[in-house]
C-alpha positions in Angstrom: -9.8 25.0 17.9 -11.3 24.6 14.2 -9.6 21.9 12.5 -10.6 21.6 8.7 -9.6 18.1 7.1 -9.7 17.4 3.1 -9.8 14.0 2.3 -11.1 14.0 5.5 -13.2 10.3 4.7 -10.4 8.4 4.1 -8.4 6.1 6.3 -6.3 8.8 7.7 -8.8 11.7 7.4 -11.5 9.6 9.8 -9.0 8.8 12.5 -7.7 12.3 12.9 -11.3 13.8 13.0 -12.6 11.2 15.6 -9.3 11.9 18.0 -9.7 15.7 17.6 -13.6 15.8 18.1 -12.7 13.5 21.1 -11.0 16.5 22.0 -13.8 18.8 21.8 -12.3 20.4 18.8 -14.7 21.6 16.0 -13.5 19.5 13.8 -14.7 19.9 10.0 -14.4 17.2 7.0 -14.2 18.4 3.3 -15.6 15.9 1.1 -17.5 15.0 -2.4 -19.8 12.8 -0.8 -21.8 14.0 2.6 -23.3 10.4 3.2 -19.9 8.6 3.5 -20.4 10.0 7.4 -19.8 6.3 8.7 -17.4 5.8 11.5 -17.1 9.6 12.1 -17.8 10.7 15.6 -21.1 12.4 15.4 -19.7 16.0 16.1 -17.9 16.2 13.3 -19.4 18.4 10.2 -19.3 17.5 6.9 -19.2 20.3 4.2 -19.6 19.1 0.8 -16.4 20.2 -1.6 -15.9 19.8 -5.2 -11.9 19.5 -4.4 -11.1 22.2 -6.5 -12.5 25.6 -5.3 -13.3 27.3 -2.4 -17.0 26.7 -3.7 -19.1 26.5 -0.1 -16.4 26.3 2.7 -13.5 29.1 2.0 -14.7 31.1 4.7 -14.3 28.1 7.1 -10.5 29.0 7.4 -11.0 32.0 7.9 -10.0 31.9 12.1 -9.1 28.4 11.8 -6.5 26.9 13.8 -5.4 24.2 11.4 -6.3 22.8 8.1 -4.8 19.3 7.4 -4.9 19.0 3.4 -4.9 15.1 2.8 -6.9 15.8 -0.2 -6.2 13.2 -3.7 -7.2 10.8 -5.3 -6.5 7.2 -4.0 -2.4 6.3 -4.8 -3.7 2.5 -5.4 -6.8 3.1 -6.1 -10.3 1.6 -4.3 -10.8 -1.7 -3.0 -9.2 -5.0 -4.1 -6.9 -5.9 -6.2 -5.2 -2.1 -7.0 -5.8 0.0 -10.1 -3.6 -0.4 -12.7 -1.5 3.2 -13.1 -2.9 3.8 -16.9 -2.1 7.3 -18.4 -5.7 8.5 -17.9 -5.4 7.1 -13.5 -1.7 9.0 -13.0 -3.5 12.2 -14.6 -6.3 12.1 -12.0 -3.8 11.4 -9.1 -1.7 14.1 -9.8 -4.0 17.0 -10.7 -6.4 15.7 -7.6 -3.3 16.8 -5.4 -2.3 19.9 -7.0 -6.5 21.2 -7.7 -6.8 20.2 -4.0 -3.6 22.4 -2.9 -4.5 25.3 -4.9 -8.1 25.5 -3.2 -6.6 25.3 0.1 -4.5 28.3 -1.2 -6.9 30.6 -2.4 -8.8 29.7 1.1 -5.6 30.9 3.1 -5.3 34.0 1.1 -9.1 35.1 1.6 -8.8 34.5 5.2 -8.7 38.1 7.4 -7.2 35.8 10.0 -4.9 33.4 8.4 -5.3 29.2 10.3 -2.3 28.7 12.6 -0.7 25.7 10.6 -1.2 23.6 7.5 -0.4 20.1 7.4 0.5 18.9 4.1 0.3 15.4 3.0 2.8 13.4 1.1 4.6 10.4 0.8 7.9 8.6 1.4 7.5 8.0 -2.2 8.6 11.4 -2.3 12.7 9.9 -2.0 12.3 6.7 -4.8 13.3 3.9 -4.3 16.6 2.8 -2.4 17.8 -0.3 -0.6 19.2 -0.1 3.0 20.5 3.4 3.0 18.7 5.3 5.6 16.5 8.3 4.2 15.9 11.1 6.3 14.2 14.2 5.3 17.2 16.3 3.6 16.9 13.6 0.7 16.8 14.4 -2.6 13.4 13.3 -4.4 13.5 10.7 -6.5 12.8 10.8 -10.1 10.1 8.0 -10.8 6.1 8.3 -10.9 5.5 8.7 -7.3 8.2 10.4 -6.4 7.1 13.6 -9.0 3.5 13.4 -7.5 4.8 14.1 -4.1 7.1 16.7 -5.4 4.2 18.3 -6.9 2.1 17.9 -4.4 4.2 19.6 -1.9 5.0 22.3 -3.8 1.7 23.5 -4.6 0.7 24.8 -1.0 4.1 26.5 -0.6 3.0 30.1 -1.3 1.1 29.8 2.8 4.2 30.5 3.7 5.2 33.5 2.5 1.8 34.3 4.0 3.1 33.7 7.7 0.9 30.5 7.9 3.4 28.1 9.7 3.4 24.6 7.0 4.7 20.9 7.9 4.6 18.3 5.7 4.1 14.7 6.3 5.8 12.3 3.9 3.8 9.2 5.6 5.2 5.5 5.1 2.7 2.0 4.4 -0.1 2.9 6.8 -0.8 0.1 8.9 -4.6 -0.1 10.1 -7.2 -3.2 10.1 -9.8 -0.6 8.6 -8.6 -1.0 5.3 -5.0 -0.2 2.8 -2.6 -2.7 3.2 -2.5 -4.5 6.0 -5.7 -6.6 5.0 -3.9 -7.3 1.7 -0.8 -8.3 2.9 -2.5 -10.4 6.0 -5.1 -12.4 3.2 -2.3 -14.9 2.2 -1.3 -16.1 5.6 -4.4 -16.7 6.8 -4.8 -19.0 3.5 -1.8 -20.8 4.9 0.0 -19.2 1.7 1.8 -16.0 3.0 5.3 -15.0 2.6 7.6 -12.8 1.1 6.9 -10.4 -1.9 9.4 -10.9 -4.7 13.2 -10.9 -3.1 12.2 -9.7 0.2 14.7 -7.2 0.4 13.2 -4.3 -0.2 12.6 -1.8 2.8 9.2 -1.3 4.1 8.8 2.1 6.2 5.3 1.5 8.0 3.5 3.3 10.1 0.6 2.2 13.1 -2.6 4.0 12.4 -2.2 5.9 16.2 1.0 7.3 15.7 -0.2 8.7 12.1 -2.8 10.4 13.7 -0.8 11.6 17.2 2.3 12.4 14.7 0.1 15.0 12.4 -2.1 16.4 16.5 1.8 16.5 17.8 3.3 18.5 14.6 -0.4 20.7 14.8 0.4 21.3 18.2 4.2 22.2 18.1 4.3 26.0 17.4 7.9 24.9 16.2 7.5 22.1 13.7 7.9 23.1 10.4 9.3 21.6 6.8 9.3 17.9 6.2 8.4 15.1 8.5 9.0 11.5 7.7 5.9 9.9 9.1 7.4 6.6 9.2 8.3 4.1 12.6 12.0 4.0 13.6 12.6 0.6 13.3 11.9 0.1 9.6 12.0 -3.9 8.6 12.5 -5.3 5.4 9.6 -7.3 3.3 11.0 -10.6 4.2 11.2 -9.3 8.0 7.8 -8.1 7.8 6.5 -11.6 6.5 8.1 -13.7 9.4 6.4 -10.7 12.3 3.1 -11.3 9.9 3.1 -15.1 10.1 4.1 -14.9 14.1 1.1 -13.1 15.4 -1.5 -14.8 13.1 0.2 -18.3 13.9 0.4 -18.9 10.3 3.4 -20.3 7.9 5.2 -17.5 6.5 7.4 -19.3 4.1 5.8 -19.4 0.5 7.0 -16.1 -1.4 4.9 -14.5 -3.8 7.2 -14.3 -7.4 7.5 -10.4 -8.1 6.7 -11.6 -11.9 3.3 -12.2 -11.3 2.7 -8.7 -9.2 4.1 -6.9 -12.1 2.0 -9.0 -14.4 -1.2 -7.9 -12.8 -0.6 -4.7 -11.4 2.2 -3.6 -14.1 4.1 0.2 -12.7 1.6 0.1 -9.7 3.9 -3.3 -8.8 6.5 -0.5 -7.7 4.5 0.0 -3.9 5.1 -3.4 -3.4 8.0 -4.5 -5.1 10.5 -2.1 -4.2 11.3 0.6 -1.2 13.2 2.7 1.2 14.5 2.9 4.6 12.5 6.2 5.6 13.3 7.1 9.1 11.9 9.6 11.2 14.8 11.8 12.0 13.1 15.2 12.0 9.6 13.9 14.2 11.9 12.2 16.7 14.4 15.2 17.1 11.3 17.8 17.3 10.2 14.9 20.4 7.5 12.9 19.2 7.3 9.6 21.3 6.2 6.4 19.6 3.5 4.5 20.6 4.5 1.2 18.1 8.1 2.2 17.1 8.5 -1.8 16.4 6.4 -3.9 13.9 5.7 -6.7 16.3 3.6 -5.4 19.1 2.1 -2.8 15.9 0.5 -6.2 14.4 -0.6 -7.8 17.4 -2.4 -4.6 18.5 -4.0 -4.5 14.9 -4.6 -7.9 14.3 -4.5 -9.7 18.0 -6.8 -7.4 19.3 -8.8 -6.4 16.2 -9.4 -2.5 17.4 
């Protein structure tokens, strides 16, 4: 099968192309920048994209089986410590998603033999924020920042379907992986002896292992059935305070100094928000449709990720 991936170099995108090529898919990787090949299987093909025509690879999808669009500019930006959210950054975000979705569109259209599926990427951001109530997929969206971005963002591939292309979307939680996001962030305290909660503590943290990401989106590309909204988030969800005490076990560090949500908001001002606050995303619709966890608990997540160092 021809898989095509946009966004296909980032944390996600990588993953997913190695564990299809492994498969002895074809597996193609839209991107700006052909040299940012590292730590892609050497099967995979890189087709260079402009991320907002069909300039060079629309006929790609034409007899392809999936296209996963995971296509936008980076929510936090690159590297260490997070992008500020000024006017001119939310602008790039949003209309990276939405010149990214209508590409993959236009693509769909032109194709004589439409792909099988598209997987859309989103957010849990998609419901704002909340405080224990669980939040499956029939939520209502929120109304801050990130909530409109994933509204947007979903919306603008919606038109595959009146072209009998099946669509799932994947509302995906904190990604945990050692290859880079959050988890590095988050684990950089405690192994300074200085970790511990962010701000209260209380707010819900829906996260993800960097496996089940990738087997979640092969499982939903795979299920001729799966369509609509998927929370892409672990079943046992854990609060930040939770998450600091797990974090502290398995790198046998204190986890008792908390980090005073003041000083995030100082530095990182709206952007504080993916920190700061949260929801209780579960995955009603993945688990229903029979997707089986490989981490559904945080605990033996963060000891594969940061015991092991895979």
């Amino acid at each position: 099968m021809r898989v095509i991936i946009t966004g296909g170099t980032g944390l996600i995108g990588r993953e997913l192309a190695n564990s299809l090529a492994h498969d002895h898919h074809e597996v193609i990787v839209l991107t700006r920048n052909t040299n940012k090949s590292s730590g892609l299987d050497g099967s995979v093909k890189l087709v260079k994209w402009d991320g907002r025509t069909v300039q060079g690879w629309g006929e790609l999808a034409n007899g392809a089986g999936a296209i996963v669009n995971l296509a936008g500019e980076s929510i936090a930006g690159e590297g260490f410590p997070p992008s500020r959210w000024t006017k001119e950054r939310k602008k790039r975000i949003v209309e990276s998603r939405i010149n990214a979705g209508k590409a993959v569109v236009e693509a769909i259209t032109a194709a004589a033999q439409k792909p099988d599926v598209l997987i859309q990427a989103s957010a849990v951001g998609y419901y704002g924020t909340h405080g224990d109530e669980p939040i499956t997929e029939e939520h209502a969206p929120g109304s801050d920042f990130l909530a409109h971005t994933c509204v947007q963002w979903e919306a603008v591939t919606e038109p595959v379907e009146k072209l009998g292309v099946r669509r799932a979307i994947i509302r995906t939680g904190i990604l945990l992986t050692n290859k880079g996001g959050v988890l590095p962030q988050l684990s950089l305290p405690f192994k300074l002896f200085a970790g511990g909660p962010i701000g209260s503590g209380k707010q819900q943290m829906p996260w993800i292992h960097i496996d089940d990401e990738v087997g979640a989106i092969r499982f939903l590309i795979d299920t001729p059935s799966a369509k609509g909204a998927y929370n892409l988030s672990a079943p046992h969800v854990v609060n930040n305070a939770a998450l600091a005490k797990i974090l502290g076990r398995v790198l046998k560090r204190p986890s008792f100094v908390p980090a005073p949500a003041f000083a995030f908001k100082l530095a990182f001002g709206e952007l504080s928000i993916l920190l700061l606050e949260g929801q209780r995303a579960i995955p009603k619709r993945l688990e229903e449709a029979g997707y089986a966890f490989k981490f559904p608990e945080p605990e033996p997540a963060l000891k594969d990720l940061l015991d092991n160092n895979k």
